[in-house]
C-alpha positions in Angstrom: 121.6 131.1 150.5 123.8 130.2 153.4 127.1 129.7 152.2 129.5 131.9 152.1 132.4 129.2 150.5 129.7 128.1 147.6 131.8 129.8 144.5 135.2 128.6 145.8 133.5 125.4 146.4 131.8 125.5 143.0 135.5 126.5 141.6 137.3 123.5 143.3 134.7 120.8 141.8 134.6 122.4 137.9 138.5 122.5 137.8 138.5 118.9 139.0 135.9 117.8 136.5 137.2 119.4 133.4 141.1 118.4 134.7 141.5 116.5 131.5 139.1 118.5 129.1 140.5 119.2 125.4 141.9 122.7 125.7 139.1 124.9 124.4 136.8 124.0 127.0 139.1 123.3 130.1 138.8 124.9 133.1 140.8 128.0 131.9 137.5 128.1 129.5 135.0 128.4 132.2 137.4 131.0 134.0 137.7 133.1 131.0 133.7 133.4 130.3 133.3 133.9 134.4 135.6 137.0 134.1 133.9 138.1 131.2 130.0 137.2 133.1 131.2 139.6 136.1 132.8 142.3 133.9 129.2 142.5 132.2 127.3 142.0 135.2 128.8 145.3 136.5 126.4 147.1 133.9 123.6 145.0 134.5 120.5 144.5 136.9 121.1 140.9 138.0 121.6 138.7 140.5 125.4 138.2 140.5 125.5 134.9 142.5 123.5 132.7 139.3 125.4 134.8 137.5 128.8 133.7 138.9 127.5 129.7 139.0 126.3 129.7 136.0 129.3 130.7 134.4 130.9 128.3 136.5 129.0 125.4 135.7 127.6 125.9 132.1 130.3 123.8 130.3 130.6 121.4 133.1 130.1 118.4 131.1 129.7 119.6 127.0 127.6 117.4 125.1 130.1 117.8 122.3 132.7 114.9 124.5 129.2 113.4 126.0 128.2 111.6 122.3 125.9 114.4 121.5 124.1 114.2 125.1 122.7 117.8 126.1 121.1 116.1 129.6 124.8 115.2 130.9 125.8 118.7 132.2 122.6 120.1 133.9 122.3 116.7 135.5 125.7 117.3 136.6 125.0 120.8 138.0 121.7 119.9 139.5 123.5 117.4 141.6 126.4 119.1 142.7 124.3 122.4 143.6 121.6 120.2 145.5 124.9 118.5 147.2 125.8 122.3 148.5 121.9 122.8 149.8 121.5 125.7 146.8 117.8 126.7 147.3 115.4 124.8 144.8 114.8 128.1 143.0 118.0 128.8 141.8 119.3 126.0 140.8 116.4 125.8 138.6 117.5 129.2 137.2 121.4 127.9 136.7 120.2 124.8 135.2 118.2 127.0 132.5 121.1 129.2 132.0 123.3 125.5 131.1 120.2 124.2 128.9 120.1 127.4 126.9 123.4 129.1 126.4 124.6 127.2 123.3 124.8 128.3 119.8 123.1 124.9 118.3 123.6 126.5 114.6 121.9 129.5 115.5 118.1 128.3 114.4 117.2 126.8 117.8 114.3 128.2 119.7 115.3 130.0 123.0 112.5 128.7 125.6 113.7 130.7 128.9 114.8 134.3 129.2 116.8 136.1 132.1 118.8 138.8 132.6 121.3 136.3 134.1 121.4 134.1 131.1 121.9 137.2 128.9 125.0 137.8 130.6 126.7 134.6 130.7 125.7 133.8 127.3 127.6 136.9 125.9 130.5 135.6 128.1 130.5 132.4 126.5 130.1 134.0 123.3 133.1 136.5 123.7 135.3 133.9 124.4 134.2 132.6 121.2 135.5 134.9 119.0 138.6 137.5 119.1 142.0 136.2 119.3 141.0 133.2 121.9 137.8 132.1 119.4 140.7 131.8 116.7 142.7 129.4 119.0 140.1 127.8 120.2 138.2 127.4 116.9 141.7 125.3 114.9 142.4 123.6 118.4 139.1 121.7 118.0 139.7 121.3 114.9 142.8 119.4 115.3 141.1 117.5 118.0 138.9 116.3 115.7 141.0 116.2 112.9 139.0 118.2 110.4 141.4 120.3 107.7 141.9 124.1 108.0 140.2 124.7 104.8 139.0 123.1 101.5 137.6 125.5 99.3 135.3 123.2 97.4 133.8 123.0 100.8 131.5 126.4 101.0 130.0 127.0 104.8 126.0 126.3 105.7 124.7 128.6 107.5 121.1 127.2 107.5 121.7 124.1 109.6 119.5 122.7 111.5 120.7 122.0 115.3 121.3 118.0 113.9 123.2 118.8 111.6 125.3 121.8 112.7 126.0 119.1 116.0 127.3 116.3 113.0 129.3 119.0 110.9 132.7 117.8 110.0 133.0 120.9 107.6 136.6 122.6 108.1 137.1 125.0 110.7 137.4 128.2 108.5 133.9 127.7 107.7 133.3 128.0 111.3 133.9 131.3 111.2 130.9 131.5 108.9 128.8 129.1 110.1 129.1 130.5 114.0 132.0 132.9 114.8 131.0 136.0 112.4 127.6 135.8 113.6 128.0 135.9 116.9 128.2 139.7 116.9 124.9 140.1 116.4 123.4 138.2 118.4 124.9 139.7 121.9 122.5 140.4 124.4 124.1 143.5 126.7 125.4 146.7 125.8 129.1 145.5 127.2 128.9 141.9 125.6 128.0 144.1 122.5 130.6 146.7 122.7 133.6 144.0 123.3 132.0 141.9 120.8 132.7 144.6 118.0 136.6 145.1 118.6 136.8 141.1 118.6 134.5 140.4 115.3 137.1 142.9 113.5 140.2 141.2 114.6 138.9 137.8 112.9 138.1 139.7 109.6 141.6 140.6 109.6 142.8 137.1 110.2 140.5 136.0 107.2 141.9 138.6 104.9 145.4 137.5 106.1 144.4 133.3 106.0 143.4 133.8 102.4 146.4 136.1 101.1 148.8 133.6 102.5 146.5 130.6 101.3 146.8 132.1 97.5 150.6 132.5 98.1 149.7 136.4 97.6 151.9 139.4 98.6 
């Protein structure tokens, strides 16, 4: 692949397109979970450069602010790459990586496997959870207006991919529904290791939610 600007390039044109994105998938986002892709790449056997793109490029048009539509963003990266005269091959591997790094309620069927997608998908994950998931997870929330909590409300964890996309359930039972169970389902030994300290820190921030939710001391 002959160009040596192709991940400054690929930089410049996500942080343009998510300039305006709602701020748990902006640009700082996709530059969280490409810190996190290289920091586990260093343990892995892997091609670095999908690696680097595809963490660049996997949230580059989220079907969440797309009404629902999962063909937006590889279309998106398809084009772009093919603009930059990436070779046929991998930007067949980076679209893949896009089509199949979501959660999608945990029950969908994963039709492509790579070492490459193993790695950005426990980047995406990690900044799922931890301190940043928390922030991220109520800052959605509030964008789409959805209450903390409602404890007549109990979390589904057996939704289909329909209906976990059409949840308006309140964001504490995303913690159930996604966030908790993203610990378990890390592909790498780093993702899994960083994954640990971070799926402790939100049971302490549940234990605390509830205490203060009960008005206990």
């Amino acid at each position: 692949m002959n160009n040596p600007d192709l991940i400054s390039k690929t930089i410049s044109f996500v942080k343009k397109q998510l300039h305006n994105a709602e701020g748990g998938h902006d640009w700082f986002h996709i530059q969280r979970v490409y810190k996190n892709a290289l920091l586990i790449a260093k343990d892995e056997v892997c091609d670095v450069t999908i690696v680097q793109l595809g963490a660049l490029l996997h949230d580059i048009a989220d079907s969440k602010f797309h009404d629902g539509d999962e063909t937006v963003g590889p279309k998106m990266a398809r084009e772009f790459l093919l603009s930059e005269g990436v070779a046929d091959e991998v930007i067949t591997h980076v679209v893949h990586i896009i089509d199949n790094i979501s959660f999608k309620g945990g029950n969908a069927e994963k039709k492509f496997s790579s070492a490459e997608l193993d790695i950005v998908q426990d980047a995406d994950r990690l900044d799922a959870i931890g301190a940043i998931g928390i922030a991220r997870a109520f800052n959605y929330g509030g964008f789409k207006n959805r209450a903390l909590y409602n404890p007549n409300i109990a979390p589904n964890t057996r939704m289909t991919k329909e209906e976990y996309k059409n949840s308006q359930a309140p964001t504490i039972n995303h913690f159930y529904e996604k966030l908790l169970l993203l610990k378990d389902k890390m592909n790498t030994p780093t993702g899994k290791q960083l994954a640990e300290q971070r799926h402790h820190y939100m049971q302490g921030f549940l234990s605390q939610f509830y205490a203060e939710w009960e008005g206990e001391r």
